[in-house]
C-alpha positions as CSV (number, residue, x, y, z in Angstrom):
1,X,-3.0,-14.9,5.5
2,X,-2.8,-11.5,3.5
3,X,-2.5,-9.8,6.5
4,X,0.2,-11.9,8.1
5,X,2.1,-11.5,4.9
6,X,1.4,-7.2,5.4
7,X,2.6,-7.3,8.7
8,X,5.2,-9.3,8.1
9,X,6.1,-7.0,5.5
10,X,6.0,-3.8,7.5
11,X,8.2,-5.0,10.6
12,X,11.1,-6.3,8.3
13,X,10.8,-2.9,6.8
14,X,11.0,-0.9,10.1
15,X,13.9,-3.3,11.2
16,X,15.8,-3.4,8.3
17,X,15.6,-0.1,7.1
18,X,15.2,-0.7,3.3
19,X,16.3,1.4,0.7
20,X,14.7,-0.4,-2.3
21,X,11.9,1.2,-4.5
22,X,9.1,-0.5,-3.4
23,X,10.2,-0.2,0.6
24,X,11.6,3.4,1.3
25,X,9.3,3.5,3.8
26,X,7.2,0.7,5.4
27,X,4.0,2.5,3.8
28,X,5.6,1.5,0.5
29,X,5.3,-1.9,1.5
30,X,1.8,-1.4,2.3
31,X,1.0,0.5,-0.9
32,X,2.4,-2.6,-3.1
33,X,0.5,-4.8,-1.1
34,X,-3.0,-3.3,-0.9
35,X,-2.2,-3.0,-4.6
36,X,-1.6,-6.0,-5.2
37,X,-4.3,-7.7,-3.8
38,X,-6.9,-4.7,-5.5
39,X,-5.5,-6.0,-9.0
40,X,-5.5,-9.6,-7.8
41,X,-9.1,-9.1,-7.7
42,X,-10.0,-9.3,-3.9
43,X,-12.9,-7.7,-3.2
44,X,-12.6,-4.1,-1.9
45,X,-14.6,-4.5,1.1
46,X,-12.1,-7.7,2.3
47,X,-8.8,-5.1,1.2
48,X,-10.2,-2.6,3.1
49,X,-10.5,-4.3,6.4
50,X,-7.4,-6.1,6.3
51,X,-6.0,-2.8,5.4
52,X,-7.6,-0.4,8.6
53,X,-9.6,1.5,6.0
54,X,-13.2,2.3,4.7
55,X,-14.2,1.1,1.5
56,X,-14.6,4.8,1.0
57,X,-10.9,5.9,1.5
58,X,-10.0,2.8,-0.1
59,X,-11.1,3.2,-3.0
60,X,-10.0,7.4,-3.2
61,X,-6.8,6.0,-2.4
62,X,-6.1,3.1,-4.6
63,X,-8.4,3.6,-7.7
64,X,-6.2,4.8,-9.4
65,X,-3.4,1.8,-8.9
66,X,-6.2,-0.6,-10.0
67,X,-5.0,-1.6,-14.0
68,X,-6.0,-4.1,-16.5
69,X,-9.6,-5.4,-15.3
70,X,-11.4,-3.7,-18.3
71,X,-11.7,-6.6,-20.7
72,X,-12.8,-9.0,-17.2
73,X,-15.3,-5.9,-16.5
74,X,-16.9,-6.1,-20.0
75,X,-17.5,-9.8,-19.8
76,X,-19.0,-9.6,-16.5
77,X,-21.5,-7.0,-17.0
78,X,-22.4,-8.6,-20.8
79,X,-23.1,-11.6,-18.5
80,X,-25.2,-9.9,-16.5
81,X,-26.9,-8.7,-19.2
82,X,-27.7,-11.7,-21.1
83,X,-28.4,-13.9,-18.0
């Protein structure tokens, strides 16, 4: 389903021509979608495959657009911990 909705999103962009923010370019669309689904807490492994990439270049890529997990983080690994 995720990557239905991508390429969805990438041929509207190439046909369309969009001149919005998040679509300049069809990458954009890409971008906001890998993204998304990084912070929406699919696994990197799954994002990276539906994306064409290696965990590796994944992650060198879109660590940085990955926000607001800490306080989810903490609980897990206290978890862990305590398990």
């Amino acid at each position: 389903m995720l990557l239905r909705q991508l390429e969805y999103l990438v041929a509207l962009a190439r046909e369309r021509h969009f001149a919005s923010p998040l679509a300049r370019r069809p990458y954009d669309l890409r971008h906001a979608a890998v993204s998304l689904w990084l912070n929406g807490g699919v696994p990197a492994p799954e994002v990276a495959a539906r994306a064409g990439h290696g965990v590796d270049v994944l992650l060198r890529v879109y660590a940085k657009c990955i926000d607001g997990q800490e306080e989810i983080v903490n609980q897990r690994i206290a978890d862990v911990l305590t398990a």
